[in-house]
Gaussian input, Z-matrix of N, CA and C with variables (Angstrom, degrees):
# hf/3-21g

backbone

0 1
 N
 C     1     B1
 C     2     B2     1     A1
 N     3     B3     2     A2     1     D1
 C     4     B4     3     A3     2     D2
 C     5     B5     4     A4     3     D3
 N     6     B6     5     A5     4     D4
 C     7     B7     6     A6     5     D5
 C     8     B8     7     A7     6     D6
 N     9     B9     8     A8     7     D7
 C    10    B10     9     A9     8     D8
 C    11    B11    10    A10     9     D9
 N    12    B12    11    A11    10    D10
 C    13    B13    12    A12    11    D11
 C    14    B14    13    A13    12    D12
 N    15    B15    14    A14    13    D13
 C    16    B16    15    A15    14    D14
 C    17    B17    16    A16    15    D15
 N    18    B18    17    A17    16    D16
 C    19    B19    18    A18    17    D17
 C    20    B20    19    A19    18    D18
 N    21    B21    20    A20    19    D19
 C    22    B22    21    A21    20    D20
 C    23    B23    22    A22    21    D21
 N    24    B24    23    A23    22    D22
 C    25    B25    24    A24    23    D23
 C    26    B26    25    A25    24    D24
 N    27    B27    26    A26    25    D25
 C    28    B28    27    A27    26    D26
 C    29    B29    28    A28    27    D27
 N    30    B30    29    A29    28    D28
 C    31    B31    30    A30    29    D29
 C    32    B32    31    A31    30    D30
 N    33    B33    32    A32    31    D31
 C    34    B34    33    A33    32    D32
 C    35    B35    34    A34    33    D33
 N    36    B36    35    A35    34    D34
 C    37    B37    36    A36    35    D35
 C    38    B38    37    A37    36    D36
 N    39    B39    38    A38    37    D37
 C    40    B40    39    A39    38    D38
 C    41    B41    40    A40    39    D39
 N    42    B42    41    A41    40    D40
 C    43    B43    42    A42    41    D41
 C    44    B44    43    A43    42    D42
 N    45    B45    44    A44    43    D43
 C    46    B46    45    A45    44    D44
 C    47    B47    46    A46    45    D45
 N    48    B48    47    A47    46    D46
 C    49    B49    48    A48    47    D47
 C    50    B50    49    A49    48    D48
 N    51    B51    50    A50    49    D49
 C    52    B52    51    A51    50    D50
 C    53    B53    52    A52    51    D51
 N    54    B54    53    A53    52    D52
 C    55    B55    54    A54    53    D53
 C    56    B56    55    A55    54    D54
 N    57    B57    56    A56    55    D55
 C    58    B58    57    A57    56    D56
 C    59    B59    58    A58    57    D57
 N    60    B60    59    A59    58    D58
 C    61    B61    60    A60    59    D59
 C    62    B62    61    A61    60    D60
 N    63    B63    62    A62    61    D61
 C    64    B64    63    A63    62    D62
 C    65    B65    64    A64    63    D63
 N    66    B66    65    A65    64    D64
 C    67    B67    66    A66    65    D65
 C    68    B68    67    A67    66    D66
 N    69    B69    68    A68    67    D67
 C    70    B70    69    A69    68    D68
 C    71    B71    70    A70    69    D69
 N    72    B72    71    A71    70    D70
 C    73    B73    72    A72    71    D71
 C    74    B74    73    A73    72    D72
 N    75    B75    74    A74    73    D73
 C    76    B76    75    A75    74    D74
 C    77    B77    76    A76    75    D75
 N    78    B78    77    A77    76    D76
 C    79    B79    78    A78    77    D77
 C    80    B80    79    A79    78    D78
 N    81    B81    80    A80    79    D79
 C    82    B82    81    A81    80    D80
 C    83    B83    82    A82    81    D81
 N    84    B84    83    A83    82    D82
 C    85    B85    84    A84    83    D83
 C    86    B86    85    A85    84    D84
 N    87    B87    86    A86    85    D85
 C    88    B88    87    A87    86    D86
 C    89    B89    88    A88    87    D87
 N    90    B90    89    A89    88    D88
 C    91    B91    90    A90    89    D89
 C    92    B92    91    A91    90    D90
 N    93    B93    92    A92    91    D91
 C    94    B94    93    A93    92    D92
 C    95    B95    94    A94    93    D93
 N    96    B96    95    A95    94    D94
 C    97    B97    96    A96    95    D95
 C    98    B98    97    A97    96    D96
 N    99    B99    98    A98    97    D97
 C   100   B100    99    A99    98    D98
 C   101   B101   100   A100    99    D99
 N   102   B102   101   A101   100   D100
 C   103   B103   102   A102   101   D101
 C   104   B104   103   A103   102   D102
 N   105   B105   104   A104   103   D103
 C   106   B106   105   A105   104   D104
 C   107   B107   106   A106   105   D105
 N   108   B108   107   A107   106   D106
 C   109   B109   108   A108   107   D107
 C   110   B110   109   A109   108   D108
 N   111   B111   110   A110   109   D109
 C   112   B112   111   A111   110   D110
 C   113   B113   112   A112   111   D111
 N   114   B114   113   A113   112   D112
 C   115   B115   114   A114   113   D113
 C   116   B116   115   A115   114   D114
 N   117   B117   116   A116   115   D115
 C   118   B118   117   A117   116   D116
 C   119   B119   118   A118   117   D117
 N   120   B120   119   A119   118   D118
 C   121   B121   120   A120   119   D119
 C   122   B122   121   A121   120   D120
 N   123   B123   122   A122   121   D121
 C   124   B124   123   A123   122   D122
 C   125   B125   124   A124   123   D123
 N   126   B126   125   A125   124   D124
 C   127   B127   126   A126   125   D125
 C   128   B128   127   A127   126   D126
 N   129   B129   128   A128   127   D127
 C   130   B130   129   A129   128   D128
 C   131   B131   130   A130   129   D129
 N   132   B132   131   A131   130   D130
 C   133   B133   132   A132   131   D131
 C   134   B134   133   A133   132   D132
 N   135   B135   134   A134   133   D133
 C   136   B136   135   A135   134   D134
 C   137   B137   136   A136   135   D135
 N   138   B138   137   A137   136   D136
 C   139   B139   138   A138   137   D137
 C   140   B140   139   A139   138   D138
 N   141   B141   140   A140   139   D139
 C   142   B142   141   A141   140   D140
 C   143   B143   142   A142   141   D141
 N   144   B144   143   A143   142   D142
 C   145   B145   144   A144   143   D143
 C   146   B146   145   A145   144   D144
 N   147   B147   146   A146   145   D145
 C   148   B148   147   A147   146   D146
 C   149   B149   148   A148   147   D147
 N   150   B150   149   A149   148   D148
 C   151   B151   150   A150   149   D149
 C   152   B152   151   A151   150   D150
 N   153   B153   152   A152   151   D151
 C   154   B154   153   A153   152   D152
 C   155   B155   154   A154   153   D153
 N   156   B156   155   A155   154   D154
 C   157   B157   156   A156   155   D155
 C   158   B158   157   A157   156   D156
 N   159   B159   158   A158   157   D157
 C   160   B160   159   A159   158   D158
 C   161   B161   160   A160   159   D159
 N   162   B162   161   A161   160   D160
 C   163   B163   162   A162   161   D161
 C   164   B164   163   A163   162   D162
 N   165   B165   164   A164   163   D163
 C   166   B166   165   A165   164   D164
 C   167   B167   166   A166   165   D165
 N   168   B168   167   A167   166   D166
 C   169   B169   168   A168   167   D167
 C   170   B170   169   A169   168   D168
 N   171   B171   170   A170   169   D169
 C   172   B172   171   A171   170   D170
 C   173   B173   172   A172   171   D171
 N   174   B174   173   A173   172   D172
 C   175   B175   174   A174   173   D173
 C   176   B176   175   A175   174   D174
 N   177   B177   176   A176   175   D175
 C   178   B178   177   A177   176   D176
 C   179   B179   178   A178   177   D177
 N   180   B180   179   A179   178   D178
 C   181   B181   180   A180   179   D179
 C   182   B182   181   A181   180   D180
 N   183   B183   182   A182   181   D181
 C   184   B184   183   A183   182   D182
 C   185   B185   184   A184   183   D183
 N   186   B186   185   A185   184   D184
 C   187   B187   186   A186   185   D185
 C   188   B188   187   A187   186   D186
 N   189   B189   188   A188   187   D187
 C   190   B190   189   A189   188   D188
 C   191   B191   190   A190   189   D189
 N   192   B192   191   A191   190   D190
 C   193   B193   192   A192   191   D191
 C   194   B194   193   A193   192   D192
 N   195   B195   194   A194   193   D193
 C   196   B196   195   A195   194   D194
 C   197   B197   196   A196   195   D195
 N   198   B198   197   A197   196   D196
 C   199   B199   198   A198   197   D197
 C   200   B200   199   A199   198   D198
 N   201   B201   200   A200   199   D199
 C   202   B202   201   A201   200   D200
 C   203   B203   202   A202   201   D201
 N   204   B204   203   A203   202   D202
 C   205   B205   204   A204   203   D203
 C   206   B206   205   A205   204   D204
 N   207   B207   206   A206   205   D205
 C   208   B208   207   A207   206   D206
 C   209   B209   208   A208   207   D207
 N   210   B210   209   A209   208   D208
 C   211   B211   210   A210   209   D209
 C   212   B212   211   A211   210   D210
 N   213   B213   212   A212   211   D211
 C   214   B214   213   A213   212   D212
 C   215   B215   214   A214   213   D213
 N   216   B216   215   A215   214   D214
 C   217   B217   216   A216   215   D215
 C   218   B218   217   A217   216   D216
 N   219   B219   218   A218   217   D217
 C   220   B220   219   A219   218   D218
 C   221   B221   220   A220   219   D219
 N   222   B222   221   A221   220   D220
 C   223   B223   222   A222   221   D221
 C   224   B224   223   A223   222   D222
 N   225   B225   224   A224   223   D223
 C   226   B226   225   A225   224   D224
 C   227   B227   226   A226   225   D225
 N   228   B228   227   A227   226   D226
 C   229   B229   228   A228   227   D227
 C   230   B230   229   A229   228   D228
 N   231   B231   230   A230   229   D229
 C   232   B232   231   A231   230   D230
 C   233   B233   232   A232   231   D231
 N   234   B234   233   A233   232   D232
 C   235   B235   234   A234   233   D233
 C   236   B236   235   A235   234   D234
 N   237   B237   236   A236   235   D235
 C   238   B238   237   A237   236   D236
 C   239   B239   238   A238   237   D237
 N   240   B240   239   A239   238   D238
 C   241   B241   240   A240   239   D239
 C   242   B242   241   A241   240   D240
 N   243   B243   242   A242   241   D241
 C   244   B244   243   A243   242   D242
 C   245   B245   244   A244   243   D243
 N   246   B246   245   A245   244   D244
 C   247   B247   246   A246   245   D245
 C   248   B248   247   A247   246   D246
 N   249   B249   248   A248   247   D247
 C   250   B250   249   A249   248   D248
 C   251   B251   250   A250   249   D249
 N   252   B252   251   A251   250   D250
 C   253   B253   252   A252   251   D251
 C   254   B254   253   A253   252   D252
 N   255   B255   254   A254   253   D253
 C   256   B256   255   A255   254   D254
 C   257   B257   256   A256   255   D255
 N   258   B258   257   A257   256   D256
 C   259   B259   258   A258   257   D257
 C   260   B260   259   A259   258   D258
 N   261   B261   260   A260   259   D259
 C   262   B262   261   A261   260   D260
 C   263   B263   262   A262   261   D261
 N   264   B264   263   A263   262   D262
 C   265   B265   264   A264   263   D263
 C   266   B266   265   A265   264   D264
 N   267   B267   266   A266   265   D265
 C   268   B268   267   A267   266   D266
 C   269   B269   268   A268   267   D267
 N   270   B270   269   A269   268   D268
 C   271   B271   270   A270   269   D269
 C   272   B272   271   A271   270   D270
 N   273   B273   272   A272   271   D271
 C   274   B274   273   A273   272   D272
 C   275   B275   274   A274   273   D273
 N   276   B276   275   A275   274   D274
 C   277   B277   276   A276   275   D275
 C   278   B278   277   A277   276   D276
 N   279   B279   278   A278   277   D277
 C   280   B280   279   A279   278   D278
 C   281   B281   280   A280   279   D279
 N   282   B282   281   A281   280   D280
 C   283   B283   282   A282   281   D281
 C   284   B284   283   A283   282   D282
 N   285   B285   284   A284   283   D283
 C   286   B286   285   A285   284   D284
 C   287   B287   286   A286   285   D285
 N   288   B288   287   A287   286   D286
 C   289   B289   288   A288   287   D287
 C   290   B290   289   A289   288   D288
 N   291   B291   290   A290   289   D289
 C   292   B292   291   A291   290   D290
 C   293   B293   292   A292   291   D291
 N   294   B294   293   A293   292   D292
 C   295   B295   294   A294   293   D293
 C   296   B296   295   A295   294   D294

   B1=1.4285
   B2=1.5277
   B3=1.0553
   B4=1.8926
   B5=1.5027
   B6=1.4739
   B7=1.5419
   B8=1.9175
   B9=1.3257
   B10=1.2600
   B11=1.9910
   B12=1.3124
   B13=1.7466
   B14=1.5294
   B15=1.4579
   B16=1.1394
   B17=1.5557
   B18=1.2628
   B19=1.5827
   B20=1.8317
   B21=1.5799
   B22=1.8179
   B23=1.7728
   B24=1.4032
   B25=1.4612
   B26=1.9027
   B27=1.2544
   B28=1.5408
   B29=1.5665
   B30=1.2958
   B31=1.3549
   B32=1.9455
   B33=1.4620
   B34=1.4868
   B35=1.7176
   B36=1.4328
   B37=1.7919
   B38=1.5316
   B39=1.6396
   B40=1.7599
   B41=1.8437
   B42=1.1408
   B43=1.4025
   B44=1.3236
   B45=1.5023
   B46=1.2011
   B47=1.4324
   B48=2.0635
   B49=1.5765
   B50=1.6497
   B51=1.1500
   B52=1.7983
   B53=1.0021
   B54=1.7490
   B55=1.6007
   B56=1.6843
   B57=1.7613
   B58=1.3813
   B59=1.5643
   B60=1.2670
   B61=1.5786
   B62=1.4000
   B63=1.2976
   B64=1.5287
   B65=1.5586
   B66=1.5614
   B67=1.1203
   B68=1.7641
   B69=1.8008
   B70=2.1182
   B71=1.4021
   B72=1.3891
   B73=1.0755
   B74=1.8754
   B75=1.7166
   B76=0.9841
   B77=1.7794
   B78=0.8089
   B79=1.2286
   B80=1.5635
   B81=1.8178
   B82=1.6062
   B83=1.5118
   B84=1.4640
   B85=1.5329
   B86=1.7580
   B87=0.9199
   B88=1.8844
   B89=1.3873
   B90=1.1993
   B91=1.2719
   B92=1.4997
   B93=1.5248
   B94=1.1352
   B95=1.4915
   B96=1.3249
   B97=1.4401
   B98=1.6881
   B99=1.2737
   B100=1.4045
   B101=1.7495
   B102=1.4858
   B103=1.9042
   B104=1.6692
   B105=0.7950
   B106=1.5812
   B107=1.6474
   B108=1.2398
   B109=1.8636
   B110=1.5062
   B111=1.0258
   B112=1.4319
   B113=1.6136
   B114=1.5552
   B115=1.1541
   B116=1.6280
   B117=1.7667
   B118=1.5375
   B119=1.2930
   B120=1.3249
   B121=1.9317
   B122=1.6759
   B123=1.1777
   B124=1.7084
   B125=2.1858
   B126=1.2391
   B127=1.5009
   B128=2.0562
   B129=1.4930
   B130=1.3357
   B131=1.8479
   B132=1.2572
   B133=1.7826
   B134=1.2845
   B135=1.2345
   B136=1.5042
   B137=1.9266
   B138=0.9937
   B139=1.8259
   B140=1.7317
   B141=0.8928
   B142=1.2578
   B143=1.3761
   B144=1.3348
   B145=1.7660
   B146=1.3503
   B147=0.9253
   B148=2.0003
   B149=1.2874
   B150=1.3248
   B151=1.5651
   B152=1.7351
   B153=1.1422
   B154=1.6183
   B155=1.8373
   B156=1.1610
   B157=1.1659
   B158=1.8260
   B159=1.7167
   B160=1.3266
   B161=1.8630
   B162=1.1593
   B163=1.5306
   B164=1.8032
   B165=1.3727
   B166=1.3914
   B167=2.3205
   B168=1.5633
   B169=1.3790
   B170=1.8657
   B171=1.4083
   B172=1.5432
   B173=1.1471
   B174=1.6110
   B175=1.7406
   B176=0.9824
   B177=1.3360
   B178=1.2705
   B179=1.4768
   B180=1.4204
   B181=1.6955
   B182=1.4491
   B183=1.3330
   B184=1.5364
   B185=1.1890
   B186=1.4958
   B187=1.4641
   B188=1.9591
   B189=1.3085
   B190=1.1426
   B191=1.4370
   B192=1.0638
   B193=1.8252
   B194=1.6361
   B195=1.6669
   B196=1.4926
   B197=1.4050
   B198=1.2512
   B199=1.5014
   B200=1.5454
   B201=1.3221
   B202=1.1043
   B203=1.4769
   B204=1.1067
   B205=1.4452
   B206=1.8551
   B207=1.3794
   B208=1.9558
   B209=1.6534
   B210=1.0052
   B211=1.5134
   B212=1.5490
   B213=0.9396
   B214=1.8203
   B215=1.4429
   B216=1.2854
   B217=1.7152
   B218=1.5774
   B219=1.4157
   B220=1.9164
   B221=1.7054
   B222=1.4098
   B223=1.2925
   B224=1.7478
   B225=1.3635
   B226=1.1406
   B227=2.1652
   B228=1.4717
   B229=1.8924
   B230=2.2145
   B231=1.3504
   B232=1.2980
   B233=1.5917
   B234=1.7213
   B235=1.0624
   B236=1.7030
   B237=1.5437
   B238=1.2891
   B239=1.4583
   B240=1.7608
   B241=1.4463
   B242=1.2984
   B243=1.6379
   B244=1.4972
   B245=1.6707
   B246=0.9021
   B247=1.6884
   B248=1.3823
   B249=1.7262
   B250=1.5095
   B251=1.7584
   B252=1.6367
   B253=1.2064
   B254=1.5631
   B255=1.3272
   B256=1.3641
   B257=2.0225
   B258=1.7440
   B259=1.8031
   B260=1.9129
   B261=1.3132
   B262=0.7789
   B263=1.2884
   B264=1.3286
   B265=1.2903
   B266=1.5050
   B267=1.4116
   B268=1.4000
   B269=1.6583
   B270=1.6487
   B271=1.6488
   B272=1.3262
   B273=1.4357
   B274=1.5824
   B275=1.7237
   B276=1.3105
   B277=1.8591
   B278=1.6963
   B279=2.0428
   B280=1.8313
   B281=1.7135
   B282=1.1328
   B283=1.3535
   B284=2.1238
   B285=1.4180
   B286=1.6938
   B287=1.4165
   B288=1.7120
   B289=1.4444
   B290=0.8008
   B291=1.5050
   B292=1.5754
   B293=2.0026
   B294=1.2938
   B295=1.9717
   B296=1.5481
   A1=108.84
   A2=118.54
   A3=121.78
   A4=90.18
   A5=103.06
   A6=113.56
   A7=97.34
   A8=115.11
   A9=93.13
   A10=90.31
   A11=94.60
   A12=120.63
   A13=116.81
   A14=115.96
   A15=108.44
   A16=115.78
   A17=110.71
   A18=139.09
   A19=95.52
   A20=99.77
   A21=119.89
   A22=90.08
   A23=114.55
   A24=141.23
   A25=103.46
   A26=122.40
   A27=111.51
   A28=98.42
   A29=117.37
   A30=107.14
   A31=92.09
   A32=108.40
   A33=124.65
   A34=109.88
   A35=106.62
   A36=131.17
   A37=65.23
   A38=106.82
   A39=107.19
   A40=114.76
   A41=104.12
   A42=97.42
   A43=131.84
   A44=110.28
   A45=107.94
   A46=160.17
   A47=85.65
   A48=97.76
   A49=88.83
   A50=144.12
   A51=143.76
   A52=96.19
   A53=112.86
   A54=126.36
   A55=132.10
   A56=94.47
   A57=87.94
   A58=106.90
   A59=142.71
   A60=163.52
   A61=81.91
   A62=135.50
   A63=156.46
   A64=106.78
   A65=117.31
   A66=126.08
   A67=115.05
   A68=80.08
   A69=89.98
   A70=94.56
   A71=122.51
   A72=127.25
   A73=134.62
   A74=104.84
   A75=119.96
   A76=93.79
   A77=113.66
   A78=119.37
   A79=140.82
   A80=84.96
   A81=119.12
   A82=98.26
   A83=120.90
   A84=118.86
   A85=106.14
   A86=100.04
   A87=106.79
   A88=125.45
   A89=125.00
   A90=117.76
   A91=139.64
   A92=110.82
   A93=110.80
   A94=146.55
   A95=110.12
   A96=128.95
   A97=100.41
   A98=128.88
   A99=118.89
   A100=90.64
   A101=82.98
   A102=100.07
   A103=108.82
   A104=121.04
   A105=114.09
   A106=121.04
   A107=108.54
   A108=109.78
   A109=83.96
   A110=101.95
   A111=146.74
   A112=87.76
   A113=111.32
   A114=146.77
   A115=107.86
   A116=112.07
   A117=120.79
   A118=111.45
   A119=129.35
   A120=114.58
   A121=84.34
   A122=132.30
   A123=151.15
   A124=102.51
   A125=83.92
   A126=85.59
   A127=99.20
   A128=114.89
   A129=90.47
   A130=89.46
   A131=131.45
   A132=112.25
   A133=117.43
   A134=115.80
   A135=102.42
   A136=96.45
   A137=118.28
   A138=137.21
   A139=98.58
   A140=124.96
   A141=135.05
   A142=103.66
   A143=129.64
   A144=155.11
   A145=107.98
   A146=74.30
   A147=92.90
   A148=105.65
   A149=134.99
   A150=146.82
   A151=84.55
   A152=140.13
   A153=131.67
   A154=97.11
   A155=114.56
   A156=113.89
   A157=111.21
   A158=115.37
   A159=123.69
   A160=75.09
   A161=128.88
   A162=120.45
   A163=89.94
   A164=122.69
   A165=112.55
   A166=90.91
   A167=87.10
   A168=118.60
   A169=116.69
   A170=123.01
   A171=98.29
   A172=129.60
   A173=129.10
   A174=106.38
   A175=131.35
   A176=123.86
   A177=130.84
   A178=102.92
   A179=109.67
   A180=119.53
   A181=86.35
   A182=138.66
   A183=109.97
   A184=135.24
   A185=116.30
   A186=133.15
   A187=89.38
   A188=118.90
   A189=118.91
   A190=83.82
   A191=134.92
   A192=115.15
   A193=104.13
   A194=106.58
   A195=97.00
   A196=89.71
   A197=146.21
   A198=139.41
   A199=122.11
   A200=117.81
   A201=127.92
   A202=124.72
   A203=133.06
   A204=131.22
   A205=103.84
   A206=101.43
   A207=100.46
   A208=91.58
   A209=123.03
   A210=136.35
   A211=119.82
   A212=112.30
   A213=121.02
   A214=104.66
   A215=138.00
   A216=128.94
   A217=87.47
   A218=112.28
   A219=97.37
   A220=119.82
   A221=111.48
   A222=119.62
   A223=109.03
   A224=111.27
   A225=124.00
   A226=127.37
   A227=88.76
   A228=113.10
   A229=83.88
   A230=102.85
   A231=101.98
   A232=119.67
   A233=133.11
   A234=142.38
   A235=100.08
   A236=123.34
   A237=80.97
   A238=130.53
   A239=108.82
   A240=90.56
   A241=123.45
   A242=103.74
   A243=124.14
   A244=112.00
   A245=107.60
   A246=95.94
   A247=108.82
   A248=101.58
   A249=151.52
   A250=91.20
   A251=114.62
   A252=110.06
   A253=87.69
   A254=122.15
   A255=138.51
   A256=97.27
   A257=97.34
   A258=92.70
   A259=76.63
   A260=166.72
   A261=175.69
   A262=111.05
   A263=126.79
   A264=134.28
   A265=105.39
   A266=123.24
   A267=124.23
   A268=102.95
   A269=101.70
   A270=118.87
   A271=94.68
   A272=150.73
   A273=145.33
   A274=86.64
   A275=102.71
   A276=89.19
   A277=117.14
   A278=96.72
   A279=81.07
   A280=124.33
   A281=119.76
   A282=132.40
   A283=110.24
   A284=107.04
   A285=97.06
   A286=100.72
   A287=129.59
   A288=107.40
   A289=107.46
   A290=131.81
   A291=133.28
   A292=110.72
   A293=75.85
   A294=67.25
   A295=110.36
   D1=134.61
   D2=-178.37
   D3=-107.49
   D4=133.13
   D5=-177.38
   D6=-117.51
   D7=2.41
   D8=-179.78
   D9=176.26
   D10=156.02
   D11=-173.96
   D12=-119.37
   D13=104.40
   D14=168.68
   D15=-152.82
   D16=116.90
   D17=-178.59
   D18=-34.10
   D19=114.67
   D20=-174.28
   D21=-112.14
   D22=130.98
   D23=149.25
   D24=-50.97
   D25=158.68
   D26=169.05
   D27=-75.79
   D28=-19.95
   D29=-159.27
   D30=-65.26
   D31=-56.78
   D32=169.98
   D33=-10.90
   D34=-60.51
   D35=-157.66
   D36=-63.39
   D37=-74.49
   D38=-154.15
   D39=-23.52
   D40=-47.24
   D41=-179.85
   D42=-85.13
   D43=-17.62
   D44=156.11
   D45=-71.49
   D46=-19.45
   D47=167.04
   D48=-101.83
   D49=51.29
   D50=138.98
   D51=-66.60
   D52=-72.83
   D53=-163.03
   D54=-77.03
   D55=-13.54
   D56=170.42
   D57=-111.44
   D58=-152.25
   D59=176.41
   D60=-40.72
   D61=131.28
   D62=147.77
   D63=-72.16
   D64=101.01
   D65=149.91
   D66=-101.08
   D67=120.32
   D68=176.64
   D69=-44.96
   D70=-82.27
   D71=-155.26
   D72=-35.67
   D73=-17.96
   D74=-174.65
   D75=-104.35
   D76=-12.35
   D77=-179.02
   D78=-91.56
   D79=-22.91
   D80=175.75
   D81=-89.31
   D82=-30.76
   D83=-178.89
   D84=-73.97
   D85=-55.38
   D86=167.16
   D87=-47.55
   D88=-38.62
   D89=141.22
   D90=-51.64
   D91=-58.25
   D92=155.45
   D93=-34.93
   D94=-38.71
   D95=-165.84
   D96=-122.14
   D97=-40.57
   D98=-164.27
   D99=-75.02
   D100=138.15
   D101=169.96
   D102=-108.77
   D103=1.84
   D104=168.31
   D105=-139.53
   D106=-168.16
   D107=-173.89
   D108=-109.67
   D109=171.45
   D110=169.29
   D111=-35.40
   D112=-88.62
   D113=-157.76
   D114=-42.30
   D115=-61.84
   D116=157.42
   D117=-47.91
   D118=-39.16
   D119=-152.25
   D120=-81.35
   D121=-52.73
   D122=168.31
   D123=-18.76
   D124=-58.15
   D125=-169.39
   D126=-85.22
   D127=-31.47
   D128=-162.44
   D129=-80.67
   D130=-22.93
   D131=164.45
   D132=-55.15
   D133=-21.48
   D134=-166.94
   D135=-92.01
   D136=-19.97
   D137=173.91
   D138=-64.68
   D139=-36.91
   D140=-140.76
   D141=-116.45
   D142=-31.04
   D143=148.53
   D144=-43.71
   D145=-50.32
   D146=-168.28
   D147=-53.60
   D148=-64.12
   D149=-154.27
   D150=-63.30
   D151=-24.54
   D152=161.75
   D153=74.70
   D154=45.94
   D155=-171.97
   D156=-117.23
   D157=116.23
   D158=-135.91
   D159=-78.70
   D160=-34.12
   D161=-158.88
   D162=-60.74
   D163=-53.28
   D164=-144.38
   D165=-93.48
   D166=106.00
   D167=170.09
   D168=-58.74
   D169=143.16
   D170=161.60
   D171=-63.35
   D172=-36.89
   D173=140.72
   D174=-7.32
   D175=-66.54
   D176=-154.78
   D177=-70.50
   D178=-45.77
   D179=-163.51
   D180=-69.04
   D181=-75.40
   D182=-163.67
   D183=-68.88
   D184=29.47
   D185=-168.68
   D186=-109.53
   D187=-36.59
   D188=-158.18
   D189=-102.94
   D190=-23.07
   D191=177.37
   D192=-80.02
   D193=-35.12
   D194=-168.04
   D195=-71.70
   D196=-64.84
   D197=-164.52
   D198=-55.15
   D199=-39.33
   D200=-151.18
   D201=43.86
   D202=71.99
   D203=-154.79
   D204=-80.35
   D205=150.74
   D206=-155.79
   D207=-88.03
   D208=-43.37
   D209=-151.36
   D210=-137.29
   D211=145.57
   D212=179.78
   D213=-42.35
   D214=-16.81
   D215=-162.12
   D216=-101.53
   D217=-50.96
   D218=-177.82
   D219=-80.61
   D220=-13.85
   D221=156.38
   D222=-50.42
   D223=-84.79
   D224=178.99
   D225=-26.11
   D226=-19.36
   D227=-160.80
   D228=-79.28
   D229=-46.25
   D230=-178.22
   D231=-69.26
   D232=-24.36
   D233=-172.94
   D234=-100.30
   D235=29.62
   D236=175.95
   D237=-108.44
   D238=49.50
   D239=151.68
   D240=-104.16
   D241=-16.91
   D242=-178.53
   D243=-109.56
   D244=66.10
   D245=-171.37
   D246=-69.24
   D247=158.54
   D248=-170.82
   D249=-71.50
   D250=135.37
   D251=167.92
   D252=-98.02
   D253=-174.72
   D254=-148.24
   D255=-76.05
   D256=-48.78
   D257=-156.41
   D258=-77.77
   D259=-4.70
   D260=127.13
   D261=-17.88
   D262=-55.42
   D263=-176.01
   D264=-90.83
   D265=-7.67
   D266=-167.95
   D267=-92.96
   D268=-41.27
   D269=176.06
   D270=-49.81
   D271=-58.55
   D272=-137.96
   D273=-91.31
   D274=-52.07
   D275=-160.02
   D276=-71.75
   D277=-22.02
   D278=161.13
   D279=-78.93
   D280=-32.49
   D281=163.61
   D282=-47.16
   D283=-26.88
   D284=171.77
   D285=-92.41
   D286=-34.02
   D287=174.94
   D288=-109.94
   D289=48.88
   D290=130.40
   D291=-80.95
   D292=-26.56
   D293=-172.99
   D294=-108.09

């Protein structure tokens, strides 16, 4: 039974298969693909919260922590039903190379 929905970072998964049943396999993918710790994905949502901006959804935010997108064109690939105006898209990418 699912009692509830809420958008997980890999870093998120990462800690959840620590504490429950250890599957390699989920674990070998998390390595592979996750680009940050726990600790970074934690602080760049809460960076990313902050800007109080109704377009950027929690969807959205763990799409841009799991990716880290470099530039306004792969930023933009995640917003496209609601797109980012320019100082919009500039707020997220100094907030990823600030952290």
């Amino acid at each position: 039974m699912i009692l509830g929905k809420k958008p997980l970072t890999l870093a998120d998964v990462g800690e959840y298969v620590q504490k429950g049943e250890t599957k390699e396999a989920v674990l070998e993918y998390l390595k592979k693909f996750g680009k940050v710790s726990k600790d970074k994905a934690d602080k760049l949502k809460e960076a990313i919260s902050g800007l109080n901006n109704p377009k950027i959804k929690d969807e959205s935010i763990v799409k841009i922590i799991d990716f880290i997108p470099k530039d306004q064109e792969d930023l933009n690939k995640i917003f496209l039903e609601n797109g980012l105006n320019e100082e919009e898209v500039l707020a997220v990418l100094a907030i990823l190379k600030g952290n």
